[in-house]
N, C-alpha and C positions, 0 to 999 in steps of 0.2 A: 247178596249172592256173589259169591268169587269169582272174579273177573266181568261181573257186570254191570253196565252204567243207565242210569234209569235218570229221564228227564222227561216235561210232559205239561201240561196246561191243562186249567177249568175255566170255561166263562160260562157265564148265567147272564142271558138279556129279557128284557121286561121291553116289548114296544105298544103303543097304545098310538092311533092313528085316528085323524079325522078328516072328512073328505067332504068340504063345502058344495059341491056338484051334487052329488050325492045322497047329502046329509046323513052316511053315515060312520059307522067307526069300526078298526077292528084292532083287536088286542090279543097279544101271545107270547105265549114264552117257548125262549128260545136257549137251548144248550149246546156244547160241544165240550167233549172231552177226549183230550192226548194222550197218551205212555208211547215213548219211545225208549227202546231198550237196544243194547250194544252190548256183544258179548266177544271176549277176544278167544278165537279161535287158535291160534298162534303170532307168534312175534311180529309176524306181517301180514295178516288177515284177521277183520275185523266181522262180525256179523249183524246186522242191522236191521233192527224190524221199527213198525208205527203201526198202534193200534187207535182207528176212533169213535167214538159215540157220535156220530154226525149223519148224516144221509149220503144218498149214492154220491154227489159230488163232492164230497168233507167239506159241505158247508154245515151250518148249524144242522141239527136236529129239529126237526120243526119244518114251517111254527105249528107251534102248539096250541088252536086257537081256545080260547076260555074262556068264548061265549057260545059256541053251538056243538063242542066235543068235549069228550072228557078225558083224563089226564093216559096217555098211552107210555111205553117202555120204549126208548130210541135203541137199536140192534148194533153191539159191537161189529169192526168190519176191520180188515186188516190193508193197511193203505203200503206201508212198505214191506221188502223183503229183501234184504240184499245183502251182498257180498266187498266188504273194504280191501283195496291190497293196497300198502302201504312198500313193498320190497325195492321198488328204483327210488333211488333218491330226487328227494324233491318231487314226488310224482306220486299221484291219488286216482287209483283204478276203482270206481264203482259198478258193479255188476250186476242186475236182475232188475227188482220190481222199488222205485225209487220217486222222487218229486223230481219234477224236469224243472232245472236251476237255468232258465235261461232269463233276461229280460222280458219276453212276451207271455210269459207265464207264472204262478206263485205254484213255487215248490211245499212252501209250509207256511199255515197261514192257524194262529189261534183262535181267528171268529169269524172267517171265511172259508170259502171255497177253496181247494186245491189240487194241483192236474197233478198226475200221475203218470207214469209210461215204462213197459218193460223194453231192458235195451242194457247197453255200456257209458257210463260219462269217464271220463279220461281228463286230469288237469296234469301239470306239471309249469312247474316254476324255473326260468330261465333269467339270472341275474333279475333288472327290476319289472321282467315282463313275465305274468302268466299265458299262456296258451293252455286252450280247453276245446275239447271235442265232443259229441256225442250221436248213439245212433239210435233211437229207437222202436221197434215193430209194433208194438201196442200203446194204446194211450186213452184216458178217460174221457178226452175232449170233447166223446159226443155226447156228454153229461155235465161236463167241469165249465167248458168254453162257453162264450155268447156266440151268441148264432149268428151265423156271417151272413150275412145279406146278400152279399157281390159272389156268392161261391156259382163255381159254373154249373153244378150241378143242382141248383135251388135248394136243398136239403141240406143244409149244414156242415157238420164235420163228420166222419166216420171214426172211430175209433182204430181200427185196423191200419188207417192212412201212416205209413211210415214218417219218420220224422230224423231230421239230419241238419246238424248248429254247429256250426265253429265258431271261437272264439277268440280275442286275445285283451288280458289287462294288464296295464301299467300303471305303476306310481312314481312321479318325479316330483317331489318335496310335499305340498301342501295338495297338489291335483293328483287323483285318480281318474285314470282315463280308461274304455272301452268300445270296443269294436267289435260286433257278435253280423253273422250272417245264418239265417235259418229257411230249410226248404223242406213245405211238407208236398208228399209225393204227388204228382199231378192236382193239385187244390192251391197253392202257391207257394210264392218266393219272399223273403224281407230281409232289406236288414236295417241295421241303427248305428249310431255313435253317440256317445256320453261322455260327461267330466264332470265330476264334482271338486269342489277346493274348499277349505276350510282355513281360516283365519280369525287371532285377536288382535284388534286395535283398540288401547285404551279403555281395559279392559272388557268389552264387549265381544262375544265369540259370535263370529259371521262364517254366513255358507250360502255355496250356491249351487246348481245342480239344474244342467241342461242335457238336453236328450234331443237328438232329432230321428226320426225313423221311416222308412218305406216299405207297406205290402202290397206286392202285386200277386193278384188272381191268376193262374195257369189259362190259357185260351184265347182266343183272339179276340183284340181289339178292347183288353182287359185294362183300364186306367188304373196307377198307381195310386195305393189311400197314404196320405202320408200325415203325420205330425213333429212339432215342433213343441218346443216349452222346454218352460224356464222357471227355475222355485230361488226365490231369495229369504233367507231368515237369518234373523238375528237374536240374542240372545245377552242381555244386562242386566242378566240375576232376577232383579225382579220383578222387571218385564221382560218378555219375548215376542216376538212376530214374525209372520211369515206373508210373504207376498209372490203369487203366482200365473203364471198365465201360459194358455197351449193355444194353438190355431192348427186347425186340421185344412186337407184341401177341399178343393169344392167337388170333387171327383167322389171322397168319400174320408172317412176318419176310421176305418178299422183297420187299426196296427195293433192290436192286442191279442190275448184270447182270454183275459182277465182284465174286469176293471180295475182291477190293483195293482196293475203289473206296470214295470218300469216306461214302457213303448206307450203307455196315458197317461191320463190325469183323473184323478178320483179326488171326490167331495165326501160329501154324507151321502145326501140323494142325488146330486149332479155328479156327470162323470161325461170326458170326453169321446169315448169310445162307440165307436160305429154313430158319429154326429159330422153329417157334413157339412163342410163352410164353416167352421165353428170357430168361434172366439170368446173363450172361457178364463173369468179371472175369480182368483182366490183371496182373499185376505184374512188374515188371522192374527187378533191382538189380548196376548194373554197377561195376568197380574199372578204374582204369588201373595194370596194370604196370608199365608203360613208356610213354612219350607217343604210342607208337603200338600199345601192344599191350593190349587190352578185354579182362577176364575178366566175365561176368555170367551169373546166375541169371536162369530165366524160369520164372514160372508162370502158367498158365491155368486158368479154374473153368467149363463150361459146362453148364446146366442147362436143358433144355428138351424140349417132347412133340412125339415124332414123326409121321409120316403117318398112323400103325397107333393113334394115340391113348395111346402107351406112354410115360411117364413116364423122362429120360435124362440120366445125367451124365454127362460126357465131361472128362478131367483130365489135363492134361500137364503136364510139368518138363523143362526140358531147361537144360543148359549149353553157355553158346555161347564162342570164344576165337575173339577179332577180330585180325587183325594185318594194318595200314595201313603195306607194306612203301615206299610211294611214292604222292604224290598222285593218282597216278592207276592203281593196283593194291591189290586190296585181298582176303584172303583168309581165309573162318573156316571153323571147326570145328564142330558143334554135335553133342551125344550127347547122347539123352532117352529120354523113354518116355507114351508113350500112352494111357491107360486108358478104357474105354467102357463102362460101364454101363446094365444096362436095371434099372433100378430095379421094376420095372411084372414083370417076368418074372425079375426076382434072376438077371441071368448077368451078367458080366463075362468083358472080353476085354483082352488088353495085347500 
């Protein structure tokens, strides 16, 4: 069609679960599907929509269990809706129903969940610094978000709850840096700093990527949740690794409102978010087969006290096999295992 840009994602997941406590299992499948469409209205205004097959919180569709149901239709649902201007130079005005692009949240996520919010975002670019604003009066989070524990009101998030983020990023040679501050209306305050750097020595491409962040709850006598972390990888062609670790305070660890979002740290089934006292480390050690086929080892280590004051380690291993059958398909394996410990009460479960 004339003048429109069509871009978009499928994924198809199969999970199959077993619960040693329990003894038993469960198995589903799992969909999500994207069209994002852009149509240019004139020379400086762009129009912007995202359609998804997904559920109320554009996470997967599903699950789809396929042992006590049978095969159902997932309902189109319209996730964006908005307006680009493009007319000041150096400068990107977004207008209406959009993905809220901040670190504490995933604007767009192809096998996840993603927040939403009607409002304005505002970027513009000043020599090597960007500055970014935005304001929004709606928002999905009482659907998208994990549920805040420390909120003054015990009940979560509202949706209605307005939301207001500045911003600002730079780049000076090999580091990108950022500074973002975010206030949602009487529910709380946060903010973070970031850097990542990128580098090759002999031929080996290295990075690194730390974050540290602060949320405080509105109300009296509210402690600050904060976290810290740090992601090291490396990359020699035909090995790669990554090595990672976050520590939250003892006060609390929710600085997110996604476990995928920049303000955590996310595993497979480990993730730092809303864990307090936490001390969580990553390691990942991959091999190339073939120039398109990834075999790698993962491990995660998490250790932190729960709601109940109970002392917990949580420990997975999994192996994953990547196969990049074409630039734009791509499909793996992953088989692992679990473990959770309540150290506090001596039970384990897998």
């Amino acid at each position: 069609i004339k003048n429109v840009e069509t871009s978009g994602s499928v994924v198809y997941r199969y999970n199959d679960y077993k619960n040693d406590v329990t003894d038993g299992s469960d198995t589903n499948n799992n969909y999500k599907v994207a069209l994002n469409l852009s149509s240019k209205v004139n020379e400086d205004v762009k129009f912007n929509s995202r359609f998804l097959v997904a559920n109320e919180d554009g996470n997967f569709a599903g699950p789809l269990d396929t042992q006590d149901a049978g095969d159902t239709n997932p309902t189109v649902s319209l996730s964006h809706a908005n307006f680009g201007y493009t007319g000041i130079a150096n400068t990107t005005i977004t207008a209406g129903k959009q993905g809220l692009s901040t670190p504490w949240t995933v604007a767009i996520d192809s096998d996840g969940n993603e927040q939403t919010g009607t409002g304005i975002l505002a970027m513009t670019t000043v020599g090597p610094v960007t500055l970014a604003g935005a304001y929004f009066n709606q928002t999905n989070l009482n659907n998208s978000a994990v549920d805040l524990n420390g909120s003054t009101d015990g009940n979560g998030l509202d949706g209605s709850d307005d939301i207001a983020t500045v911003g600002a990023i730079t780049t000076l040679g090999p580091v990108t840096a950022d500074a973002w501050f975010l206030d949602m209306t009487d529910v709380f305050d946060s903010y973070t700093i970031g850097a990542k750097a990128a580098a090759e020595l002999s031929g080996v491409k290295l990075g690194v990527d730390a974050r540290w962040a602060s949320l405080t709850f509105d109300g009296p006598n509210e402690e600050a949740n904060t976290i810290a972390k740090i992601a090291l990888t490396a990359d020699a062609g035909l090995v790669d690794g990554k090595l990672a670790y976050a520590t939250t305070d003892k006060d609390g660890g929710v600085t997110a409102l996604d476990a995928d979002a920049n303000t955590t740290l996310l595993g497979w089934n480990l993730n730092a978010l809303d864990k307090n006292d936490a001390d969580y480390w990553q390691a990942v050690l991959g091999f190339d087969i073939l120039s398109n086929l990834n075999l790698s080892a993962n491990y995660g280590n998490l250790q932190y006290v729960n709601n109940s004051d109970e002392d917990m380690e949580d420990e997975e291993i999994y192996a994953q096999l990547l196969y990049k059958m074409s630039k734009n398909l791509t499909t793996y394996v992953r088989y692992g295992e679990l473990t959770r410990e309540n150290t506090t009460a001596n039970t384990t479960q897998t």
